[in-house]
ZAMARGU-4260 file (C-alpha; in steps of 0.2 Angstrom, whole numbers, plus 5000, padded with zeros to 4 digits):
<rodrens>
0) 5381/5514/5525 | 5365/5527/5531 | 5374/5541/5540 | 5368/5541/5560 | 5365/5557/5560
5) 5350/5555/5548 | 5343/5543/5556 | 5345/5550/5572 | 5338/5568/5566 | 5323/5562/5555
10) 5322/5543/5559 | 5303/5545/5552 | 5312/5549/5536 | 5323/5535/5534 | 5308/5524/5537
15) 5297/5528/5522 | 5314/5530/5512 | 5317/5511/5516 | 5299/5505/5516 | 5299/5510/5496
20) 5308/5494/5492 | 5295/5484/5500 | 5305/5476/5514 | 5304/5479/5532 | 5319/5487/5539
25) 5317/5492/5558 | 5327/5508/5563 | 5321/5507/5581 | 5335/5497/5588 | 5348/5506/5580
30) 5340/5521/5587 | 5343/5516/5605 | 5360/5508/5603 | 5364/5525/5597 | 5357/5535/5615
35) 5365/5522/5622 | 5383/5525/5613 | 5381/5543/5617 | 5377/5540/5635 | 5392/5529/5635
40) 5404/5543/5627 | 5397/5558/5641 | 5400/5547/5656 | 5417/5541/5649 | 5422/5560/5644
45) 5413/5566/5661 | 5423/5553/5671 | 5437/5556/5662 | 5439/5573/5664 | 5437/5572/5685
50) 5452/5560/5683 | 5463/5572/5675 | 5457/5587/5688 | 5463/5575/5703 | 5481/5571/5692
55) 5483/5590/5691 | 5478/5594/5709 | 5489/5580/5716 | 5504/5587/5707 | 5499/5605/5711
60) 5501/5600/5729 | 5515/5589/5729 | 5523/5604/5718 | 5518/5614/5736 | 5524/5603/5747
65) 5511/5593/5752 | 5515/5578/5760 | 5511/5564/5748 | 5506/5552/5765 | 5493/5565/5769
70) 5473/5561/5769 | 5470/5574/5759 | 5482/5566/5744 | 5478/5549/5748 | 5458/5552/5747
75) 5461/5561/5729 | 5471/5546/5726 | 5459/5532/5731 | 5445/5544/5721 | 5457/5543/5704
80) 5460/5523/5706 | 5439/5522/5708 | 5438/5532/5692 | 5452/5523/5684 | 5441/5505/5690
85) 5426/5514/5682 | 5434/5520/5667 | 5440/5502/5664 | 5424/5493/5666 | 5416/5507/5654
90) 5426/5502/5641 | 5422/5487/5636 | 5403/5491/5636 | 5407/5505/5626 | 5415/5495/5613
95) 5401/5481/5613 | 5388/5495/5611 | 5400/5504/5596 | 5401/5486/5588 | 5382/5482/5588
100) 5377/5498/5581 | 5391/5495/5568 | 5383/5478/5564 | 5366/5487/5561 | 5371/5500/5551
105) 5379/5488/5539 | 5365/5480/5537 | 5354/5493/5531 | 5352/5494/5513 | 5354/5514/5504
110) 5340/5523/5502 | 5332/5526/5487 | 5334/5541/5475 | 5320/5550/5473 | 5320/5549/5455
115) 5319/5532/5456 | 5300/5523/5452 | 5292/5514/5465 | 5288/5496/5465 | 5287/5479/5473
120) 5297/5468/5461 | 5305/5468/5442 | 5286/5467/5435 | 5285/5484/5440 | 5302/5491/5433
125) 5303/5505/5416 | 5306/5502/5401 | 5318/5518/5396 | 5320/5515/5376 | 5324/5500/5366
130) 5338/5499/5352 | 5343/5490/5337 | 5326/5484/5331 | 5330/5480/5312 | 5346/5469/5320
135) 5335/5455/5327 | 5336/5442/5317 | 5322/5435/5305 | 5321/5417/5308 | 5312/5410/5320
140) 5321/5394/5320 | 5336/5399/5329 | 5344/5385/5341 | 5348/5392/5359 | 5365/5397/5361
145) 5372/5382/5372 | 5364/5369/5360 | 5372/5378/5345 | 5388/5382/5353 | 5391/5359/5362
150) 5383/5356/5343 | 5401/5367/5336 | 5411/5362/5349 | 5414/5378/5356 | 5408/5376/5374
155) 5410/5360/5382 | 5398/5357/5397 | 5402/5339/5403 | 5420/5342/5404 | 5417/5356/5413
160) 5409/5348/5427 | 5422/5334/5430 | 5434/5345/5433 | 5424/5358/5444 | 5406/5355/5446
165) 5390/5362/5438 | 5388/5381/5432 | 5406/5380/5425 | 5410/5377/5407 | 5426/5378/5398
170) 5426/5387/5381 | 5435/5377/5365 | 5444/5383/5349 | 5434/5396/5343 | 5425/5399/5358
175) 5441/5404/5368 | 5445/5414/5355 | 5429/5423/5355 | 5430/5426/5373 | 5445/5433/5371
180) 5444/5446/5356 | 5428/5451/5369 | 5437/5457/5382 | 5449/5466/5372 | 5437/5476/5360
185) 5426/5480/5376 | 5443/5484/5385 | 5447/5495/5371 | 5431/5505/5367 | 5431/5509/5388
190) 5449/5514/5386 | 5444/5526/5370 | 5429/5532/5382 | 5442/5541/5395 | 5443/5524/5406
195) 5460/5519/5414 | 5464/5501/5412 | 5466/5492/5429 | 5471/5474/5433 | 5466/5470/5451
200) 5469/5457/5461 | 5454/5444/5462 | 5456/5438/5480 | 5451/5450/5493 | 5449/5454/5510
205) 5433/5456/5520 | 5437/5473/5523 | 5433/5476/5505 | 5420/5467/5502 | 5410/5476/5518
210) 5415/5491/5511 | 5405/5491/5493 | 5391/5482/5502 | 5393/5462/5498 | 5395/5458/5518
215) 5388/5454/5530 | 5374/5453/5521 | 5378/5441/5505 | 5392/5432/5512 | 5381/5415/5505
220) 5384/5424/5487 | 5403/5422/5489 | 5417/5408/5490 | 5428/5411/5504 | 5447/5403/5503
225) 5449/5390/5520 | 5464/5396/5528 | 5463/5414/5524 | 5454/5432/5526 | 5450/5430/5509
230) 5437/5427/5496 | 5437/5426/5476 | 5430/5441/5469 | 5411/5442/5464 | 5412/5458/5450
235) 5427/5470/5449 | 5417/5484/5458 | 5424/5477/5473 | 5443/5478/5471 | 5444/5495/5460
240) 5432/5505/5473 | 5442/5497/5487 | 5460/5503/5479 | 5454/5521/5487 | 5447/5517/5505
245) 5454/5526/5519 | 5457/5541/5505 | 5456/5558/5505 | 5458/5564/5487 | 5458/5580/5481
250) 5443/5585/5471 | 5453/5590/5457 | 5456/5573/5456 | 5439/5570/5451 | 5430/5560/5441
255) 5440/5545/5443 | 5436/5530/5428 | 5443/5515/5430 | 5440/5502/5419 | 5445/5483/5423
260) 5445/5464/5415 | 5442/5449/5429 | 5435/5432/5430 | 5421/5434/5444 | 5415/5419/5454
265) 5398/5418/5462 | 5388/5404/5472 | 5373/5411/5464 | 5362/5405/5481 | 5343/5405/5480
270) 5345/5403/5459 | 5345/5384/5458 | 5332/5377/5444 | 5339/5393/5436 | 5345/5395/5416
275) 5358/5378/5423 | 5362/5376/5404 | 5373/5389/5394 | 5382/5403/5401 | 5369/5416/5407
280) 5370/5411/5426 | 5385/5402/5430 | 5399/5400/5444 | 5414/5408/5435 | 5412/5419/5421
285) 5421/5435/5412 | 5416/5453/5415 | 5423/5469/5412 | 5417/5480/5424 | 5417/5501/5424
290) 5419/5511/5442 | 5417/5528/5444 | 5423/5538/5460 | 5416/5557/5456 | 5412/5573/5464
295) 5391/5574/5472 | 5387/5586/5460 | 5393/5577/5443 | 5384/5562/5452 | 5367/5560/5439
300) 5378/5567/5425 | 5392/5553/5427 | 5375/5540/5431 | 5370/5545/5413 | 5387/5543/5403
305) 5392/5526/5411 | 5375/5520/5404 | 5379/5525/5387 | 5397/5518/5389 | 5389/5503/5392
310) 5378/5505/5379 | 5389/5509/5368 | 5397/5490/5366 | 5379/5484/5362 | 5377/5497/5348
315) 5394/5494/5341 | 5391/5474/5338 | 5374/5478/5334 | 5365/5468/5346 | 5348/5474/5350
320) 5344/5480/5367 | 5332/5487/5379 | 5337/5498/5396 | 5325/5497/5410 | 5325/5506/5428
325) 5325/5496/5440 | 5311/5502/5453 | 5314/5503/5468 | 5307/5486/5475 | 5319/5475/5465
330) 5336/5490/5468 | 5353/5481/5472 | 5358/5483/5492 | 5371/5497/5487 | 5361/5507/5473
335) 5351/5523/5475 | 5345/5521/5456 | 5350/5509/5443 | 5347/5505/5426 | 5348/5487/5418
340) 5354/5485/5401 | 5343/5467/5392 | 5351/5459/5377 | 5338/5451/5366 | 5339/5433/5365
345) 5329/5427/5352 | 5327/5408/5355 | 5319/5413/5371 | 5309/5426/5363 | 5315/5440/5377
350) 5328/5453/5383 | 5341/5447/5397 | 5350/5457/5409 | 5369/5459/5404 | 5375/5474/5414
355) 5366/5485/5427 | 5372/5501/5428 | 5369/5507/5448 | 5373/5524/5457 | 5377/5520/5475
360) 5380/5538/5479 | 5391/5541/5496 | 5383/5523/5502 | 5399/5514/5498 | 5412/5529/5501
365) 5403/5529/5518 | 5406/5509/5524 | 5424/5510/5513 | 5427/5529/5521 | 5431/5537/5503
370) 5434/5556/5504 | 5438/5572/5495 | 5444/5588/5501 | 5443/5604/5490 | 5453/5619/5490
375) 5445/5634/5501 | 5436/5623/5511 | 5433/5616/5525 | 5432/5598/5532 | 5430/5582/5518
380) 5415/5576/5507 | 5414/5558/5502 | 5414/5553/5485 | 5399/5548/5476 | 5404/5530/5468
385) 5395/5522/5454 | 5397/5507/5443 | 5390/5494/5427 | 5396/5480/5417 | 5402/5486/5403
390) 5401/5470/5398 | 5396/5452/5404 | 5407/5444/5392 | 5398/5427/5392 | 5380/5432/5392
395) 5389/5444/5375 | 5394/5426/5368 | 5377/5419/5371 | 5368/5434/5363 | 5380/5432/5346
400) 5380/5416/5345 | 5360/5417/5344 | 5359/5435/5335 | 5374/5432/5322 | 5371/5410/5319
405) 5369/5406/5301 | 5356/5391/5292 | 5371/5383/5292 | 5374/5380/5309 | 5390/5394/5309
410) 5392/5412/5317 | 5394/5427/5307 | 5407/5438/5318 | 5400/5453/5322 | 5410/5467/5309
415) 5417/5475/5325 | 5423/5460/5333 | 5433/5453/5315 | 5449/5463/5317 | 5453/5454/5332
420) 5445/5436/5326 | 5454/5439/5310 | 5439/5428/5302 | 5420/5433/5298 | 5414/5418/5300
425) 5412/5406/5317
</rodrens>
């Protein structure tokens, strides 16, 4: 969440800031909701503070003897009841005003940094380095990795769908176990990186889900359980920022690294006609997800080094990639700057997103109220929060199956992954 007093103080600012992703974003409104608030709060002080003067001059004089039935204590009286009428109906206005003003600001995307390119759309994002070059594979023969993977029996789509519905896939055998030895090297290199291991819960509150930035604004993105205030989680980013909302840590506390295993769950609204075979954009898939809560300053640093932790999974099963920033017409809702890390998929002949690694700065500390105090000073800072896959475990699959597959329709397993497959070969 933008903090009021920016926009309030340079509102001309904010506007260009937000017109660098390409979208129309109208401050105006939020501008008079907040006069008005302020209005609100020096009438309700102003009245206030008369109603206390009459309670302490009525019992100054009762204290003197006054007769309490006398005009004098009966008008200050009549005069406090007025107030008390006025106070009462200021209230609710107040509230309403506090509330509308609440509702904008949410839905106000960060700004972007200033490092951060500008553009309208992806085609405009840049190309940071590319790795891994002399791992792409040769033949250009290669089967897709859904095609290979239904042809070895190791993803079943059609099952899948009976038992759910489309965009869900169950994984058989070898697959399974593939998954699985995913999440626990990629667990295990994080964990070696300085990470602490965290297992969340998956269903969360709204609360949470307003405070990294998912609502209001992409409630359609989300399944949300019937009875209750709560929803499946879409990434991990939600529930490990969340554990620190309401906060105030000490900033020797600082950086914090959590690292965490989930299923996620997304409708993936507005993606229909979309990759709808293989795993690449489905309902319900595997991700290890990395959070960083860290002091401003370290901020760009901490940016950097999650990038390469990410990276790192990449190098290490020798899959070749490329990392783009993302400019700032196709930046995530939370992000200030953020770079994508693309997996190449040879039988498409391109690179894929499999983790975006985005610094949100105090935008999600803000809406999730996330502080730290240090010693000597004064008053609270809020964190800066970032966070990345580190990795998409099923786009991971779909980029071995296509990278490692063999003439004879089997997987090599990549060298890193074969002490926990206990096999080379797929």
């Amino acid at each position: 969440m933008l903090d009021i007093k920016l926009i309030r103080d340079n509102p001309q600012a904010v506007r260009e800031q937000l017109a660098r992703r390409g979208d129309t974003y109208d401050v105006t409104p939020i501008e008079a909701l907040d006069r008005q608030r302020r209005e609100l709060e020096t009438e309700r002080s102003q009245l206030q503070a008369r109603s206390n003067e009459i309670g302490k001059a009525i019992g100054q004089k009762m204290k003197s003897g006054a007769d309490v039935d006398s005009d004098e204590i009966q008008q200050l009286k009549a005069e406090g009841n007025q107030l008390k009428q006025q106070l009462g109906e200021l209230e609710p206005r107040e509230k309403e005003i506090s509330s509308q003003l609440q509702a904008r600001l949410l839905s106000l995307p960060n700004l972007p940094s200033s490092s951060t390119p500008d553009g309208k759309d992806e085609t405009e994002n840049v190309e940071v380095r590319r790795w891994g070059y002399e791992h792409k594979p040769k033949s250009d023969k290669l089967l897709s990795h859904i095609d290979l993977a239904e042809e070895m029996g190791i993803i079943v789509s059609d099952r899948a769908v009976k038992v759910a519905q489309s965009r869900f896939v169950a994984l058989m055998g070898a697959g399974a176990a593939l998954e699985r030895a995913l999440i626990s090297f990629m667990l295990d290199q994080q964990i070696a990186a300085g990470y602490t291991e965290v297992m969340p819960p998956v269903l969360i509150n709204s609360r949470s889900l307003e405070a990294t930035g998912q609502l209001p604004k992409f409630a359609e993105e989300s399944f949300k359980c019937q009875d209750d205030d709560l929803w499946l989680s879409p990434t991990a980013e939600v529930p490990l920022t969340n554990l620190y909302r309401d906060d105030i840590l000490n900033a020797e506390d600082l950086p914090i690294h959590h690292c965490a295993y989930t299923p996620c769950f997304r409708r993936e609204a507005g993606s229909y006609g979309k990759d709808t075979r293989g795993l690449i954009r489905l309902h319900q898939f595997n991700k290890v997800e990395l959070v960083k809560l860290v002091h401003p300053e370290q901020s760009e640093a901490e940016h950097q080094k999650l990038v390469e932790n990410a990276e790192a999974i990449l190098q290490a099963l020798k899959l070749p990639y490329r990392v783009i920033e993302l400019c700032t017409g196709d930046l995530g809702f939370s992000a200030n700057k953020c770079y994508d890390l693309e997996v190449w998929l040879p039988s498409a002949g391109t690179y894929r997103e499999i983790s975006s690694c985005s610094n949100c700065g105090e935008f999600q500390a803000r809406r999730g109220n996330i502080r730290f105090k240090e010693k000597g000073k004064k008053g609270t800072q809020y964190v800066h929060t970032l966070n990345g896959s580190g990795l998409a475990i099923g786009r991971t699959m779909a980029a071995i199956l296509e990278n490692y597959q063999l003439a004879d329709k089997t997987v090599q397993v990549p060298e890193a992954l074969q002490p926990y497959l206990k096999r080379d070969v797929l």
